[in-house]
PQR file with spaces between the fields and no chain letter, atoms N, CA, C, O and H, PARSE charges and radii, in Angstrom:
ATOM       1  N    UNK     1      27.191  -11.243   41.624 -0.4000 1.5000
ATOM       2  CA   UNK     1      27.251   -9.815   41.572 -0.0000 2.0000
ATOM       3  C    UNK     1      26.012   -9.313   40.831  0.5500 1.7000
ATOM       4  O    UNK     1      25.524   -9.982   39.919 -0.5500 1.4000
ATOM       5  N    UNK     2      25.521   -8.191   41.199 -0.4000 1.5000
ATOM       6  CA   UNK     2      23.893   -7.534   40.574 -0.0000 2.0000
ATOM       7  C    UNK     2      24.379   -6.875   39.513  0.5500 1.7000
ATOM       8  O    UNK     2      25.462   -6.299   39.405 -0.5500 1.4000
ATOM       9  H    UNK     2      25.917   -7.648   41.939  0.4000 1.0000
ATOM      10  N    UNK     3      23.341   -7.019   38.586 -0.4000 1.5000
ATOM      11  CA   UNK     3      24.009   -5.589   37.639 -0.0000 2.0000
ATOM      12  C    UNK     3      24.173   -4.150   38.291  0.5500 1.7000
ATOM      13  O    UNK     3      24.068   -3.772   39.457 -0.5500 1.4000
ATOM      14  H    UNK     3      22.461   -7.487   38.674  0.4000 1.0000
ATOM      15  N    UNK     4      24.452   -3.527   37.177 -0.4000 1.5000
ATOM      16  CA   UNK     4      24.275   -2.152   37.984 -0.0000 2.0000
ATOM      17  C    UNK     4      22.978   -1.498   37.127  0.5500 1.7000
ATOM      18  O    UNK     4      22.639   -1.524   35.944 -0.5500 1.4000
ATOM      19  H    UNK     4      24.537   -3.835   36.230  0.4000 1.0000
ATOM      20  N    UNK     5      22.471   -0.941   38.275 -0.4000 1.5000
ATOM      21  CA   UNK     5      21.198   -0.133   38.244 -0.0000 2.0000
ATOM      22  C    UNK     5      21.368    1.251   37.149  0.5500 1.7000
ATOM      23  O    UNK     5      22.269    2.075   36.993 -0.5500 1.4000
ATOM      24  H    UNK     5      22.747   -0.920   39.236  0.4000 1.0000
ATOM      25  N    UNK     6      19.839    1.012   36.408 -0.4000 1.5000
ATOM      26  CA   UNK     6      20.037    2.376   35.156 -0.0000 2.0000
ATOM      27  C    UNK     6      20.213    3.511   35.595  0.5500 1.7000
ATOM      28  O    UNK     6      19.950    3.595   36.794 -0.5500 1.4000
ATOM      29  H    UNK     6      19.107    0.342   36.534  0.4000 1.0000
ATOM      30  N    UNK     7      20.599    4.558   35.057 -0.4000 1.5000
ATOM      31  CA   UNK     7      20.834    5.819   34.997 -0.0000 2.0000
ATOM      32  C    UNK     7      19.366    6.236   35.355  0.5500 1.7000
ATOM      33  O    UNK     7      18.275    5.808   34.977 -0.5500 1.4000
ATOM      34  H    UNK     7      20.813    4.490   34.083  0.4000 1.0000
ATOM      35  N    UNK     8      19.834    7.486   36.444 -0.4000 1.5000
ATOM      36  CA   UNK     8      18.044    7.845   36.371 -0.0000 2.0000
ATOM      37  C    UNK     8      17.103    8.983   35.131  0.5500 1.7000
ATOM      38  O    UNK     8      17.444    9.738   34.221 -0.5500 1.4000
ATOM      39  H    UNK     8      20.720    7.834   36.751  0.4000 1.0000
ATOM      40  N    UNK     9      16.562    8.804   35.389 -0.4000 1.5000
ATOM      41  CA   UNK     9      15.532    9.410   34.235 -0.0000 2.0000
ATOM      42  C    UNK     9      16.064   11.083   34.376  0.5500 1.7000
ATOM      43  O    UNK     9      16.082   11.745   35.414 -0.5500 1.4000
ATOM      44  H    UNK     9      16.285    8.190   36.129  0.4000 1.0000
ATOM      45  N    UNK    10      16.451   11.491   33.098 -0.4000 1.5000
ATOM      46  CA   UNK    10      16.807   12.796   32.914 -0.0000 2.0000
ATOM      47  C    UNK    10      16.185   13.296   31.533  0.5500 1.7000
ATOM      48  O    UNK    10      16.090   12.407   30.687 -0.5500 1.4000
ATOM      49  H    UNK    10      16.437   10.953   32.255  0.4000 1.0000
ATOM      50  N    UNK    11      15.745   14.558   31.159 -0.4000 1.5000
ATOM      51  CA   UNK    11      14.989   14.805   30.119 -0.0000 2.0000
ATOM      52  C    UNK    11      15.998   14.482   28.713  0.5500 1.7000
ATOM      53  O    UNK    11      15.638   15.092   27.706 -0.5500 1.4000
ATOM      54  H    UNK    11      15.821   15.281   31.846  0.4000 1.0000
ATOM      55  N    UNK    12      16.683   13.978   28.625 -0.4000 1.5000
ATOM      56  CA   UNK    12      17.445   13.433   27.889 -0.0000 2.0000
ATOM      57  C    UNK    12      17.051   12.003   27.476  0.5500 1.7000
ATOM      58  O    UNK    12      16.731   11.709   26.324 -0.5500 1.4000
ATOM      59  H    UNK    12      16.976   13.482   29.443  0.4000 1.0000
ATOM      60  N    UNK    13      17.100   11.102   28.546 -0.4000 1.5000
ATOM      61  CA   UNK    13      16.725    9.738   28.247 -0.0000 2.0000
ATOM      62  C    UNK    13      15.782    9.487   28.876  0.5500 1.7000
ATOM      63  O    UNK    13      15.861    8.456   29.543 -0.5500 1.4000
ATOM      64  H    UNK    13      17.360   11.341   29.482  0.4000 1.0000
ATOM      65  N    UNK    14      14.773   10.113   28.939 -0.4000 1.5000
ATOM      66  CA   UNK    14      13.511    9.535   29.512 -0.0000 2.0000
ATOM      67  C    UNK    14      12.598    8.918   28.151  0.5500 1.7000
ATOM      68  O    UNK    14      11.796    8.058   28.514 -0.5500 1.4000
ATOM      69  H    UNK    14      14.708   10.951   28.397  0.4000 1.0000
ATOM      70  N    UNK    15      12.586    9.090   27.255 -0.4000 1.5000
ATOM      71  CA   UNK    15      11.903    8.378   26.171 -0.0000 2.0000
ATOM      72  C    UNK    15      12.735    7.691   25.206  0.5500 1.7000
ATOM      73  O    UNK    15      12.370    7.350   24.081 -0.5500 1.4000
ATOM      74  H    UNK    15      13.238    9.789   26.960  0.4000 1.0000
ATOM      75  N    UNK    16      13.899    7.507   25.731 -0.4000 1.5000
ATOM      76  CA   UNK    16      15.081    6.753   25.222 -0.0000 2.0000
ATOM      77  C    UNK    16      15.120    5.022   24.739  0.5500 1.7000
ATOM      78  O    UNK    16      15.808    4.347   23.974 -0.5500 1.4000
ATOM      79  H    UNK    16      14.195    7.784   26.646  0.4000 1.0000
ATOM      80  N    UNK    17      13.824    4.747   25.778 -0.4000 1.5000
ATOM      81  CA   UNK    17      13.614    3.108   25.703 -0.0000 2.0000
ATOM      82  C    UNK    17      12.149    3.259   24.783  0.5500 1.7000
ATOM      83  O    UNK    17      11.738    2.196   24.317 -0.5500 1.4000
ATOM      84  H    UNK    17      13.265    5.295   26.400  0.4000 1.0000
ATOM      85  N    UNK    18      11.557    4.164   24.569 -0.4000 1.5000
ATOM      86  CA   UNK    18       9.934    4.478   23.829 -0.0000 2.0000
ATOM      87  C    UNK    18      10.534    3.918   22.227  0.5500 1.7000
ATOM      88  O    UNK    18      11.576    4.529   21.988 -0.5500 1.4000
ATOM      89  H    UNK    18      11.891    5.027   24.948  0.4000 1.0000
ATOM      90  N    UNK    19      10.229    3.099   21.269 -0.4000 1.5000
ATOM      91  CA   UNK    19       9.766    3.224   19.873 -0.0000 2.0000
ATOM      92  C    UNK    19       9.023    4.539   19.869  0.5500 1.7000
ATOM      93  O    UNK    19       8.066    4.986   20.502 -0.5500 1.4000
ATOM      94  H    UNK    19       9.383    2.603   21.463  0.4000 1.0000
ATOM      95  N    UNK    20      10.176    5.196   18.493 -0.4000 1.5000
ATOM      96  CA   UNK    20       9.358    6.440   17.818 -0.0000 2.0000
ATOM      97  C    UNK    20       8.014    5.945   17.301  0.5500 1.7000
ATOM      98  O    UNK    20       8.112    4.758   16.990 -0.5500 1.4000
ATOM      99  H    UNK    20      10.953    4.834   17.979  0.4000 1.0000
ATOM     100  N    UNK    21       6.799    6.432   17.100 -0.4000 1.5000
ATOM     101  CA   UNK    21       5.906    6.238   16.270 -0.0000 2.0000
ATOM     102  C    UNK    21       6.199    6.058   14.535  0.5500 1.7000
ATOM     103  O    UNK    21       6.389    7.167   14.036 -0.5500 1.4000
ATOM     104  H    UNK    21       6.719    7.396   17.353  0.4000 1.0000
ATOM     105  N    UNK    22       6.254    5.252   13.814 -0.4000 1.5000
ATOM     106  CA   UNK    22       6.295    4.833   12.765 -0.0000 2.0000
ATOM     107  C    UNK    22       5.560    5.135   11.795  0.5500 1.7000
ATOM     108  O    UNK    22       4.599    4.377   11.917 -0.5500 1.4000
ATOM     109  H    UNK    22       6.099    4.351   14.219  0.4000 1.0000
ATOM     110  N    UNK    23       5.368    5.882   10.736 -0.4000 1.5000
ATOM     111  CA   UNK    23       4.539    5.731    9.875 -0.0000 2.0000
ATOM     112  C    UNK    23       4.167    4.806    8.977  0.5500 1.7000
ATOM     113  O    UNK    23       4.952    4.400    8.120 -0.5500 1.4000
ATOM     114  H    UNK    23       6.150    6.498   10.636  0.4000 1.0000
ATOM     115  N    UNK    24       2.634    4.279    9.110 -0.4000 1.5000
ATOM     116  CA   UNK    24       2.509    3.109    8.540 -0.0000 2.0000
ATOM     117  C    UNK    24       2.955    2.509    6.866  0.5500 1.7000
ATOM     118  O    UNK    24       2.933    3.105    5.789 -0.5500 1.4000
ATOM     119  H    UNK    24       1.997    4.609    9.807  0.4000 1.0000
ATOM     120  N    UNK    25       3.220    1.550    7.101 -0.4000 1.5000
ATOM     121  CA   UNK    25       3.804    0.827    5.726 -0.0000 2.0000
ATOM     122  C    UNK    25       3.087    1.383    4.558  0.5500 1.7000
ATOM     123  O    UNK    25       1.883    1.144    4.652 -0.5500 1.4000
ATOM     124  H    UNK    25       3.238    1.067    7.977  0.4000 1.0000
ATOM     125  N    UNK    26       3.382    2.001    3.556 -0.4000 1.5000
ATOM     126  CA   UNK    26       2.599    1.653    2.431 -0.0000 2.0000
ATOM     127  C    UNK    26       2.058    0.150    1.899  0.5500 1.7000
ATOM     128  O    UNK    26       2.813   -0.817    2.000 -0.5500 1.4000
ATOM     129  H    UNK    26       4.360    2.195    3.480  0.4000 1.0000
ATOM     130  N    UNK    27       1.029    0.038    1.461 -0.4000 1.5000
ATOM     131  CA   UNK    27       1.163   -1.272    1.270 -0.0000 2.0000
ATOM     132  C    UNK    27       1.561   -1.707   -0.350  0.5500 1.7000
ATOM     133  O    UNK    27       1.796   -0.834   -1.186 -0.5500 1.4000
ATOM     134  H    UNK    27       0.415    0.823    1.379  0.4000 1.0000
ATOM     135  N    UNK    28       1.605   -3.186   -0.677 -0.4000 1.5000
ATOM     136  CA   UNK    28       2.167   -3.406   -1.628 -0.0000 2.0000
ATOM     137  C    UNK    28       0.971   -3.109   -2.837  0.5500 1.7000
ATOM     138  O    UNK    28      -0.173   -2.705   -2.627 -0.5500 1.4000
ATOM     139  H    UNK    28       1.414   -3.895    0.002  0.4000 1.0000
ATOM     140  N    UNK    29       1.609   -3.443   -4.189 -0.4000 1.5000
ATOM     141  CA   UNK    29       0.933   -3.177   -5.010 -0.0000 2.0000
ATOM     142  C    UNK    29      -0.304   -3.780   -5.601  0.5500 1.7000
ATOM     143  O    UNK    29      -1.335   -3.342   -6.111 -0.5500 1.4000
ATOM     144  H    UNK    29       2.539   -3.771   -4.358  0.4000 1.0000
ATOM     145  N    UNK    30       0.467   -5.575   -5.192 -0.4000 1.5000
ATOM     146  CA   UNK    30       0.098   -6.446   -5.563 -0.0000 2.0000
ATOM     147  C    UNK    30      -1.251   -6.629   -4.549  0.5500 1.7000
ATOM     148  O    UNK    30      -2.167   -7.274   -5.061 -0.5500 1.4000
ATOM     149  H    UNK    30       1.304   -5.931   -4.778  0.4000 1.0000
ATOM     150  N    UNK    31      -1.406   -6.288   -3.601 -0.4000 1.5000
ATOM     151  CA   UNK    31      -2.470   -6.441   -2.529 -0.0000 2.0000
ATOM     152  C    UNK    31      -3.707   -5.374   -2.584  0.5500 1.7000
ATOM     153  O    UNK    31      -4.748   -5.480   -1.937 -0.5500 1.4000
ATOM     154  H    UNK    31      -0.663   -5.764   -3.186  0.4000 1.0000
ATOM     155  N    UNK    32      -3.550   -4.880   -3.012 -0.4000 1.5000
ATOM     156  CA   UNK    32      -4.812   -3.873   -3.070 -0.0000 2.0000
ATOM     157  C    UNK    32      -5.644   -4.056   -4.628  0.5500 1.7000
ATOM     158  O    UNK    32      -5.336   -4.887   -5.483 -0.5500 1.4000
ATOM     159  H    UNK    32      -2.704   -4.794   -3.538  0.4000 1.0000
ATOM     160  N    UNK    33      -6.843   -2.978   -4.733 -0.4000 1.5000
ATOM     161  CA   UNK    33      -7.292   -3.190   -5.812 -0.0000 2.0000
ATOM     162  C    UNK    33      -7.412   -4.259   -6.502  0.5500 1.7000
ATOM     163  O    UNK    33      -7.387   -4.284   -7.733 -0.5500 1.4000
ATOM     164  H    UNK    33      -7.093   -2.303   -4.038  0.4000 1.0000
ATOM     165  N    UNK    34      -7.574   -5.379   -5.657 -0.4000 1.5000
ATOM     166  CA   UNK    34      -7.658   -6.690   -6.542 -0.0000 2.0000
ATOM     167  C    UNK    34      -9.013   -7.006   -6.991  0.5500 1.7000
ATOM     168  O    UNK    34      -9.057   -8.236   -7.010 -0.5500 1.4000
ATOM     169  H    UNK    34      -7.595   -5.358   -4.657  0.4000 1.0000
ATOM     170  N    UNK    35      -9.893   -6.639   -7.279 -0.4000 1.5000
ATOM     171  CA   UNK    35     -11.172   -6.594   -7.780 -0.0000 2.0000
ATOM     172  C    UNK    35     -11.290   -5.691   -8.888  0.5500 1.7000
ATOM     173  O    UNK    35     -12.082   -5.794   -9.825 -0.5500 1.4000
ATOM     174  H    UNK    35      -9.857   -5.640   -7.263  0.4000 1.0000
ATOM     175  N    UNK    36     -10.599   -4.971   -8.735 -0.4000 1.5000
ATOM     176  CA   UNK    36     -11.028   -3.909   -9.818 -0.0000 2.0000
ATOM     177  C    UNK    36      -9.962   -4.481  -11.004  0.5500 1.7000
ATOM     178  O    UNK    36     -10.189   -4.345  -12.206 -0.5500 1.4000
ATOM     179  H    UNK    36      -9.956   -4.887   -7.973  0.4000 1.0000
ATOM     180  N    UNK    37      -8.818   -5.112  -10.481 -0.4000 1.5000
ATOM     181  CA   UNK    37      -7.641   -5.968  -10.925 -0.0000 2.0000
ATOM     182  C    UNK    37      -8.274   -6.942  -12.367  0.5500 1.7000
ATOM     183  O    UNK    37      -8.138   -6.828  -13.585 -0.5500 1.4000
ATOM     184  H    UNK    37      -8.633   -5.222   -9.504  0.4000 1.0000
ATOM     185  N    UNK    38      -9.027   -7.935  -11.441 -0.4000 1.5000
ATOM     186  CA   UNK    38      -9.377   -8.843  -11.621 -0.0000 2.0000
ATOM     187  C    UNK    38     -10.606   -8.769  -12.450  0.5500 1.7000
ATOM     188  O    UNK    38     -10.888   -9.705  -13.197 -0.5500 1.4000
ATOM     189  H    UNK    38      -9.138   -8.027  -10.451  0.4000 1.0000
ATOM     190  N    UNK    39     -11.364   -7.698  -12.363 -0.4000 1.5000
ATOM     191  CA   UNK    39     -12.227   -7.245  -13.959 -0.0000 2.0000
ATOM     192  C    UNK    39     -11.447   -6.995  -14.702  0.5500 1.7000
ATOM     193  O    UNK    39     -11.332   -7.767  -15.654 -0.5500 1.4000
ATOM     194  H    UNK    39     -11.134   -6.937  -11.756  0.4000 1.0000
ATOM     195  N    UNK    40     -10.763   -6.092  -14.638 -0.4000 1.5000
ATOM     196  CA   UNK    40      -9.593   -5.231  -15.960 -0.0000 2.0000
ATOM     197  C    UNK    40      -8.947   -6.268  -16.472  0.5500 1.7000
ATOM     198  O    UNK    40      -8.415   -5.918  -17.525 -0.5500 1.4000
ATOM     199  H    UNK    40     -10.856   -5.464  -13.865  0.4000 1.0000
ATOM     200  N    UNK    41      -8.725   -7.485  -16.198 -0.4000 1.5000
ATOM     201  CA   UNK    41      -8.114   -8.492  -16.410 -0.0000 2.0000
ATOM     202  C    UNK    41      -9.002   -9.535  -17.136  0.5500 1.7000
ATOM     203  O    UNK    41      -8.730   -9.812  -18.304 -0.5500 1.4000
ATOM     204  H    UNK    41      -9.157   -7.770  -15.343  0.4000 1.0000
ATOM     205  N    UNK    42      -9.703   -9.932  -16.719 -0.4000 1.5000
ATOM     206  CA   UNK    42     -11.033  -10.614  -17.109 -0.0000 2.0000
ATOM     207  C    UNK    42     -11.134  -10.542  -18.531  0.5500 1.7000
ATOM     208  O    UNK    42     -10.903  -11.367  -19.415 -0.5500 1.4000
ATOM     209  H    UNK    42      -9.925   -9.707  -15.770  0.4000 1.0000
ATOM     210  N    UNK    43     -11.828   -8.490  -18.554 -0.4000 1.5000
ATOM     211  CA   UNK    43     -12.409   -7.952  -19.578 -0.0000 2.0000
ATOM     212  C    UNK    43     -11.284   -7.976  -21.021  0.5500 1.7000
ATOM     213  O    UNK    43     -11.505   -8.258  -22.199 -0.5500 1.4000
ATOM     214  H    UNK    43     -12.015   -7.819  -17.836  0.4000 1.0000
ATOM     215  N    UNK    44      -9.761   -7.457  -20.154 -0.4000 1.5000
ATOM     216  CA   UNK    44      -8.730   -7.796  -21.337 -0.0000 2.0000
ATOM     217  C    UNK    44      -8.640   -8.974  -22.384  0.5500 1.7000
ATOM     218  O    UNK    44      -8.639   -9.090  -23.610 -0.5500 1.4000
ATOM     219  H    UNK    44      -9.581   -7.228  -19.198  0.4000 1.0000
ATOM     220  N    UNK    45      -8.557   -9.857  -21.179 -0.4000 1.5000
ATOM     221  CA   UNK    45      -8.377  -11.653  -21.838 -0.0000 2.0000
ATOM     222  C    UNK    45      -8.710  -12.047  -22.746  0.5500 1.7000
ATOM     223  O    UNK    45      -8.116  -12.434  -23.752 -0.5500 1.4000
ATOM     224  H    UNK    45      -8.558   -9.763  -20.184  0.4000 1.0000
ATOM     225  N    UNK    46     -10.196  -11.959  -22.347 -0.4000 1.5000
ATOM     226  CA   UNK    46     -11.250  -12.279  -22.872 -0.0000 2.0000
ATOM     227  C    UNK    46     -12.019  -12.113  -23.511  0.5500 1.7000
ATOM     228  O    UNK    46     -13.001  -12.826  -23.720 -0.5500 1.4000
ATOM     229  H    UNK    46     -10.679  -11.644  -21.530  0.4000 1.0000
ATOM     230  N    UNK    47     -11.568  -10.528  -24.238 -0.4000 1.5000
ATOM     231  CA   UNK    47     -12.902   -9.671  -24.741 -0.0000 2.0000
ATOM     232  C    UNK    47     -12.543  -10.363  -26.423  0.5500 1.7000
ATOM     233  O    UNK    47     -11.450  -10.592  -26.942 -0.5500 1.4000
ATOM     234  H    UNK    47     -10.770   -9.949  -24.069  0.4000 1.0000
ATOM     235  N    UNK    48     -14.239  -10.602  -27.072 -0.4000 1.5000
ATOM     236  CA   UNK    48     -14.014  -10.838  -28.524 -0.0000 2.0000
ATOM     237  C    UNK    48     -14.295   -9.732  -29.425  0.5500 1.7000
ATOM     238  O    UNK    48     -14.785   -9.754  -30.554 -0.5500 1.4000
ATOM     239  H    UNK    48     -15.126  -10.416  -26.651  0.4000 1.0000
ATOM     240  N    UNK    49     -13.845   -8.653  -28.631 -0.4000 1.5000
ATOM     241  CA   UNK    49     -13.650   -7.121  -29.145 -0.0000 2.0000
ATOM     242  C    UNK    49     -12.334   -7.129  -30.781  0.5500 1.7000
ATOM     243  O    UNK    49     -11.286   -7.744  -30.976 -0.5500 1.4000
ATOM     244  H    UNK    49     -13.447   -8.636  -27.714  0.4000 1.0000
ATOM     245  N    UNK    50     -12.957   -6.336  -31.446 -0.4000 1.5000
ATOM     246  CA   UNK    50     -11.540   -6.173  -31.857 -0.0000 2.0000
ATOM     247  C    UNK    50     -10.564   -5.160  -31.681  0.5500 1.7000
ATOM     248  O    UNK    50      -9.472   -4.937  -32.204 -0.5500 1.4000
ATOM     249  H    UNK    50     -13.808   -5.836  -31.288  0.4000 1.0000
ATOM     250  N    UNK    51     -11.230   -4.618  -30.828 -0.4000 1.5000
ATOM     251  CA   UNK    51     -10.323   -3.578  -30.004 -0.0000 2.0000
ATOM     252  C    UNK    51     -10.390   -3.130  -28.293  0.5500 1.7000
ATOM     253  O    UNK    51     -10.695   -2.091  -27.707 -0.5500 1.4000
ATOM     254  H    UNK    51     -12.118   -4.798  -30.404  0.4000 1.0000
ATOM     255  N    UNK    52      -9.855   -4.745  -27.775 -0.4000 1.5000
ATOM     256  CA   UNK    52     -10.025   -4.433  -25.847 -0.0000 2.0000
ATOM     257  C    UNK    52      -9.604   -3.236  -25.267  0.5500 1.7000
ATOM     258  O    UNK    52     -10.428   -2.566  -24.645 -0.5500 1.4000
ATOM     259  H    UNK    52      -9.608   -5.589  -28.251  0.4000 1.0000
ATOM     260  N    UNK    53      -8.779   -2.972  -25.344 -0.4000 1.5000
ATOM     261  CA   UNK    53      -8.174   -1.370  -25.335 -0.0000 2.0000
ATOM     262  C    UNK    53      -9.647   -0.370  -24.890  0.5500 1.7000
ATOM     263  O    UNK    53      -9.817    0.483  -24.019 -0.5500 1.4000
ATOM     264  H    UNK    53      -8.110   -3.516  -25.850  0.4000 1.0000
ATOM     265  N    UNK    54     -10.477   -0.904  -25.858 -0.4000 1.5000
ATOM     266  CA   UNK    54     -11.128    0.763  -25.821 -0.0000 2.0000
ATOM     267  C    UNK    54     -12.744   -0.216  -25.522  0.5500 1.7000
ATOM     268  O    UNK    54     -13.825    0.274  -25.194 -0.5500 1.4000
ATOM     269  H    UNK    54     -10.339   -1.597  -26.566  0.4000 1.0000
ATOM     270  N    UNK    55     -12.527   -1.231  -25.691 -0.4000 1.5000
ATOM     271  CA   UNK    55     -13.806   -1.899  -24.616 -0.0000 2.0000
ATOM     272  C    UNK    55     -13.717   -1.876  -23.048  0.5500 1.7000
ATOM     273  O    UNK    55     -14.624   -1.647  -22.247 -0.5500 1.4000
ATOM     274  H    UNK    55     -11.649   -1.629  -25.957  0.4000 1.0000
ATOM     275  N    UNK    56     -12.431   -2.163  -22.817 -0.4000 1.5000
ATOM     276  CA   UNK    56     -12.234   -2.196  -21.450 -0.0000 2.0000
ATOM     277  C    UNK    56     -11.688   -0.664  -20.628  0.5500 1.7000
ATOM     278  O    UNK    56     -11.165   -0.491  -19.527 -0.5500 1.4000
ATOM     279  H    UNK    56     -11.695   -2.348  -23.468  0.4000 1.0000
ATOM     280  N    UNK    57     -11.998    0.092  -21.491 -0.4000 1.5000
ATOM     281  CA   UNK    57     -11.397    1.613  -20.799 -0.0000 2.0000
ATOM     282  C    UNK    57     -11.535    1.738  -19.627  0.5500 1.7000
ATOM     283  O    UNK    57     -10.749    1.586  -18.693 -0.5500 1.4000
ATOM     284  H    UNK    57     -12.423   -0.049  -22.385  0.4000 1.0000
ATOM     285  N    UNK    58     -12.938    2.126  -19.693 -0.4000 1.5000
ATOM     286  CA   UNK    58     -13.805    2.025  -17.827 -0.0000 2.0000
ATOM     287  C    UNK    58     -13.212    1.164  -17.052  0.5500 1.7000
ATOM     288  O    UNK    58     -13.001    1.566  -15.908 -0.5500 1.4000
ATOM     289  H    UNK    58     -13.577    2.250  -20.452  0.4000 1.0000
ATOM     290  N    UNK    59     -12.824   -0.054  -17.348 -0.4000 1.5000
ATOM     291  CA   UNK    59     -12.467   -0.781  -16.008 -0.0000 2.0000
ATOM     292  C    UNK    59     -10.901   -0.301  -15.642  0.5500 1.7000
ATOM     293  O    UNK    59     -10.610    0.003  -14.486 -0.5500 1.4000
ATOM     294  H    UNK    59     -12.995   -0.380  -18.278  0.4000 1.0000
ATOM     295  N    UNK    60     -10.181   -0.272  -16.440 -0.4000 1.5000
ATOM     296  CA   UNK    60      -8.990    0.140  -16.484 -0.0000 2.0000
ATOM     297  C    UNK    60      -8.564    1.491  -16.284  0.5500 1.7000
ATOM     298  O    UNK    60      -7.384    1.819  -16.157 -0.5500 1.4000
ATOM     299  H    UNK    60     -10.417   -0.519  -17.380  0.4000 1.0000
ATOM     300  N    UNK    61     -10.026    2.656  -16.243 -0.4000 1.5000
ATOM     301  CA   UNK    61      -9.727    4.043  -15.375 -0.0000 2.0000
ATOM     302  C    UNK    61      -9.709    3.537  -14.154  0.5500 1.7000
ATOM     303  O    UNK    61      -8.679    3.618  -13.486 -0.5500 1.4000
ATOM     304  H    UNK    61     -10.984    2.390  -16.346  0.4000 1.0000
ATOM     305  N    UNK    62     -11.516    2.575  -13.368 -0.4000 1.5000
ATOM     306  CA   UNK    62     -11.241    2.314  -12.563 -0.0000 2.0000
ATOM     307  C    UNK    62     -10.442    1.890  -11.804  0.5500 1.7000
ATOM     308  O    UNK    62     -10.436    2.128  -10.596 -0.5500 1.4000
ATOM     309  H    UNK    62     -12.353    2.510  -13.911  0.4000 1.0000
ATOM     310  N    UNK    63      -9.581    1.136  -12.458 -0.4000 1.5000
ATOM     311  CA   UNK    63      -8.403    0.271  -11.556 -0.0000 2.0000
ATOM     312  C    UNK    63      -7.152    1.471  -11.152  0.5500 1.7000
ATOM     313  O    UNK    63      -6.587    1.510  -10.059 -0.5500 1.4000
ATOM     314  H    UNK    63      -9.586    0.943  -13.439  0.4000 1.0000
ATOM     315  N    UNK    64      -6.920    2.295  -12.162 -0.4000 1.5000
ATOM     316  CA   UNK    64      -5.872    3.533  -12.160 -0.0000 2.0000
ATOM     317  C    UNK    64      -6.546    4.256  -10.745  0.5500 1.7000
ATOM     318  O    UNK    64      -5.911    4.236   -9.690 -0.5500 1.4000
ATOM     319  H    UNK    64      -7.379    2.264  -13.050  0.4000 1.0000
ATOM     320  N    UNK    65      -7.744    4.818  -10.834 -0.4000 1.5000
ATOM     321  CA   UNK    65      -7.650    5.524   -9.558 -0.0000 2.0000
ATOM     322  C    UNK    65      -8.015    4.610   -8.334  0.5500 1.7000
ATOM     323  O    UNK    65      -7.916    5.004   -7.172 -0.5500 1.4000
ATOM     324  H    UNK    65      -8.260    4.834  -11.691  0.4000 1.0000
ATOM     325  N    UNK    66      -8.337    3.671   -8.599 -0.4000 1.5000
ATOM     326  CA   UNK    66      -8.361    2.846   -7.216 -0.0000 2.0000
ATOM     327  C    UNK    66      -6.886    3.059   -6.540  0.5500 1.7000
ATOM     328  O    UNK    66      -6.592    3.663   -5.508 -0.5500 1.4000
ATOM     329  H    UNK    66      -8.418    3.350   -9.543  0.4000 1.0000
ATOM     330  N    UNK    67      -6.037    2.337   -7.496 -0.4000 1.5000
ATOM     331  CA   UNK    67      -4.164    2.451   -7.186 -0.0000 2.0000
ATOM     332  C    UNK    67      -4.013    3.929   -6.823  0.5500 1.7000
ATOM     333  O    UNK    67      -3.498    4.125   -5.722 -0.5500 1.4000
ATOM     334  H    UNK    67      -6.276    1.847   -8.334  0.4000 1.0000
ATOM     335  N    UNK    68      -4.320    4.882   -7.448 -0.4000 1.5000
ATOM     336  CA   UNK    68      -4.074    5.866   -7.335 -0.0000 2.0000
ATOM     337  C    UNK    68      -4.268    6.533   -5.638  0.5500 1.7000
ATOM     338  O    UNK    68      -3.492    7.277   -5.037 -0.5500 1.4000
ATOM     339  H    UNK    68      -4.739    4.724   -8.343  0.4000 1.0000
ATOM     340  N    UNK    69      -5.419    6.029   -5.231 -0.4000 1.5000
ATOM     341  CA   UNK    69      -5.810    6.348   -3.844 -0.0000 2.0000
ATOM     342  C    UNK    69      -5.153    5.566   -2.789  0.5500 1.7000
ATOM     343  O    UNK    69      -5.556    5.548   -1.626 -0.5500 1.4000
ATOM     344  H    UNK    69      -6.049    5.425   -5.718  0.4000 1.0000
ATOM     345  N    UNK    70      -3.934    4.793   -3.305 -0.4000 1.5000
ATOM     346  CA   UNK    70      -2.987    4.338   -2.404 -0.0000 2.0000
ATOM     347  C    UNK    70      -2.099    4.825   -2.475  0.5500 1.7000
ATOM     348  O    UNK    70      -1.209    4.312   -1.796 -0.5500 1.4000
ATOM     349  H    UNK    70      -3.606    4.807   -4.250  0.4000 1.0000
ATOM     350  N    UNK    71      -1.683    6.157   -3.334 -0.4000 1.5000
ATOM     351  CA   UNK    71      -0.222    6.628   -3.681 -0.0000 2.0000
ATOM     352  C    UNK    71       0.558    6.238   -4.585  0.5500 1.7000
ATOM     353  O    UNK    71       1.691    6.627   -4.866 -0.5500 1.4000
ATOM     354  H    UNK    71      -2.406    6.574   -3.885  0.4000 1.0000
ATOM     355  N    UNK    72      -0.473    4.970   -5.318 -0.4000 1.5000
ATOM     356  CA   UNK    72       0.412    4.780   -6.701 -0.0000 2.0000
ATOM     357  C    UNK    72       0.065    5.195   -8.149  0.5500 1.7000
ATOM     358  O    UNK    72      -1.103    5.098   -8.526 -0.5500 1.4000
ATOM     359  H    UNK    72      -1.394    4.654   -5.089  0.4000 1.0000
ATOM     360  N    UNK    73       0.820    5.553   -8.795 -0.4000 1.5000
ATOM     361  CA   UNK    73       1.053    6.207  -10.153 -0.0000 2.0000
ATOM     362  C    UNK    73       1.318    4.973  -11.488  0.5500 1.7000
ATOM     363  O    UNK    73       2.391    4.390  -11.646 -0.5500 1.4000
ATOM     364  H    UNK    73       1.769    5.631   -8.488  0.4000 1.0000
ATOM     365  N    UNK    74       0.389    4.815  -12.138 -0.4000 1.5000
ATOM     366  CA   UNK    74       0.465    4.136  -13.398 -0.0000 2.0000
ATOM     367  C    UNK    74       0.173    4.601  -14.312  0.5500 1.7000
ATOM     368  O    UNK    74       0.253    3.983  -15.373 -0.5500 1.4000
ATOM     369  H    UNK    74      -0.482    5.289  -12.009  0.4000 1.0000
């Protein structure tokens, strides 16, 4: 026995079988800004500052608005 044949196209279900368009993923946190990451990190560690905090400012604005230009808030 055949199946039975679809319903015909009515402005109802004519885009019924279409995927809506999706808005793309944000991406994760952990994936972006990893350079600017990875100084701010560096400079923290490592600094024989006695105050990294305020040696490493600059890198650590940078890294804020890098994130920032993905939609994230720190």
């Amino acid at each position: 026995m055949a199946a039975p044949a679809p319903p015909p196209p009515t402005a109802a279900n004519v885009g019924a079988d279409l995927k809506t368009p999706s808005t793309p993923a944000k991406p994760k946190p952990c994936c972006v800004c990893t350079d600017e990451k990875a100084k701010r990190d560096e400079c923290m560690l490592f600094s024989n500052s006695n105050n990294p905090q305020e040696e490493c400012a600059d890198l650590v604005t940078k890294y804020k608005l890098c994130m920032k230009g993905y939609g994230f808030e720190i």
